[in-house]
N, C-alpha and C positions, 0 to 999 in steps of 0.2 A: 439579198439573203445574208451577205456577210455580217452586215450591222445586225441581224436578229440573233445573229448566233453570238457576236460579240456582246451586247443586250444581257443575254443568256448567261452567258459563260462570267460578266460581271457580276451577276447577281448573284449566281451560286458563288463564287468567292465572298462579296458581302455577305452572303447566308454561314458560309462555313464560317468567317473571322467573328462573326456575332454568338455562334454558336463556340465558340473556340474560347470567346471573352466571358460567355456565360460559364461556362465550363468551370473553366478559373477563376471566376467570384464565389461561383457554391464551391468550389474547392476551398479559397481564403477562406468561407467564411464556417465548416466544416473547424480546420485546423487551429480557425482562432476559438471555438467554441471547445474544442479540445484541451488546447492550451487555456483556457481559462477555468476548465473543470480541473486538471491538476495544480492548479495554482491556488485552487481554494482548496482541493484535497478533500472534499467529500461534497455530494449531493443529498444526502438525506442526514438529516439531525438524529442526533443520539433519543436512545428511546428507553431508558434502564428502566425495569422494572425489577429488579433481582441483585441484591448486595452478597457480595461474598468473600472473607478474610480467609488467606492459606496460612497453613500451618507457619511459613517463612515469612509471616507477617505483611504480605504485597494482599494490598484492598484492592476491589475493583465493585463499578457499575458496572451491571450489564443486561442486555436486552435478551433472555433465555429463550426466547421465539427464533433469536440467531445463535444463540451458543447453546445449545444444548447439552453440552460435555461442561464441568467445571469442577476442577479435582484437583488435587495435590498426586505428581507423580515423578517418578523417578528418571531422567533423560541420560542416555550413551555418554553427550558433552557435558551438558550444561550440571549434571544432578537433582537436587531437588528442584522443581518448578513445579510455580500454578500454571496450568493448562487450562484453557478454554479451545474448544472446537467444537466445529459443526453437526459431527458426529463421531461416533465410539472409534471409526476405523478411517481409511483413506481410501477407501474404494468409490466414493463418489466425489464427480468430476467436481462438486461444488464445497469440496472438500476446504473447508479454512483451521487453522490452527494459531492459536499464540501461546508461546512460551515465556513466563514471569519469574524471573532469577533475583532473586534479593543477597547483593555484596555489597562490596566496599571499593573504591575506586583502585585499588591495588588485588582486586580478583581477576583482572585480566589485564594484560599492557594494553593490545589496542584490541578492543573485543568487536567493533564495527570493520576494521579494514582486516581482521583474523577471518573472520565470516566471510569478508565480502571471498576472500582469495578463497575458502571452503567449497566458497559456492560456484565460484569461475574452475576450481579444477572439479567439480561434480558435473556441471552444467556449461562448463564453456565459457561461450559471448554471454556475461552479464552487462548490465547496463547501471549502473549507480548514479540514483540522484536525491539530493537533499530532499526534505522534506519536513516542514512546518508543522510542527506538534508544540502543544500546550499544555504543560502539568503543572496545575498550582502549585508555587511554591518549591518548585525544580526548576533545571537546566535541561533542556532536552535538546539531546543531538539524535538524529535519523536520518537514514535513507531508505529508500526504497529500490531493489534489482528487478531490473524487467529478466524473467527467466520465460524463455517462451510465451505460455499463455499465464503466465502466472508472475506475482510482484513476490519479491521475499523483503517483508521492512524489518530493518535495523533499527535499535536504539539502544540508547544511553537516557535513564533517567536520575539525575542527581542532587541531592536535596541536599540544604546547608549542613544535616547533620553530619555528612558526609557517608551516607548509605545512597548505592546505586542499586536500580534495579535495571536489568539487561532482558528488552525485549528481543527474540524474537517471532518472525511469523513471516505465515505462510496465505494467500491470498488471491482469489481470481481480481484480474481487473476491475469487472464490474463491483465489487463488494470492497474493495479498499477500505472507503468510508465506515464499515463494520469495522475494522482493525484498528481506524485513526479515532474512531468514538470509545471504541475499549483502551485503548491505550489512555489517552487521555483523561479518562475516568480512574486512574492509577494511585494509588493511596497507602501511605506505609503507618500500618497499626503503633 
């Protein structure tokens, strides 16, 4: 009887370390799929079907099926800004927002790391990490904060004339790829 239970008792240890090994390859292979969805920074392609210049001269593509707000308006910090959002208010949880500030490299000393400390004394544990953006014919510097369930991206866009335009925005996870396909659609009249 003892060898059936020894028998037994082996097995279920092989069952459990197999179980334990499977465990942590769908884990690996989870967090490499992860990490290679923010490395590329969006999963669905840009889809413009709607052109729009602000008063403050910042162009933009964009896909009106997701932005439905696009307006010229007045902000607490920033002042004049084009605004694109998802809707009129922020009452829904799928609330997105970008802010388009047309300056000059001497409208703010550090306008990415001024932000980021905005947002750490509003919200706390931010999280800041670079972020690959592409505007023809610009410099783009970005981040992006993990703010609870929400990213807030940073940027800096700057073009040889030396006119910058100062993104920011507001974002669920899942929808980033909306913010990095507008932004990058960014264009000065």
């Amino acid at each position: 009887m003892p060898n059936e239970i020894d028998r037994t008792s082996s097995a279920q240890r092989r069952s459990s370390k197999l179980l334990t090994a499977m465990a942590i390859f769908i884990c690996l292979g989870i967090a490499a799929y992860m990490v290679l969805t923010l490395l590329v920074n969006r999963q669905t392609p840009a889809t413009p079907d709607t052109h729009y210049t602000g008063t403050n001269g910042v162009s933009v593509y964009y896909d009106s099926s997701v932005w439905s707000v696009c307006r010229m308006t007045e902000d607490a910090t920033l002042g004049t800004v084009l605004e694109l959002a998802t809707a009129d208010t922020a009452d829904s949880e799928d609330y997105q927002a970008v802010l388009l500030q047309r300056g000059t490299a001497d409208s703010y000393d550090n306008f990415i790391e001024d932000s980021e400390a905005d947002l750490k004394q509003a919200y706390g544990v931010i999280k800041p990490r670079k972020v690959n953006l592409t505007v023809e014919g610009a410099t783009v510097e970005a981040v992006r904060c993990d703010i609870r369930t929400y990213y807030a991206v940073l940027a800096t866009i700057t073009y040889d004339s030396g006119d910058v335009v100062y993104v920011s925005a507001l974002t669920k996870l899942a929808s980033i790829s909306d913010v990095v396909n507008l932004v990058e659609s960014v264009s000065l009249s």
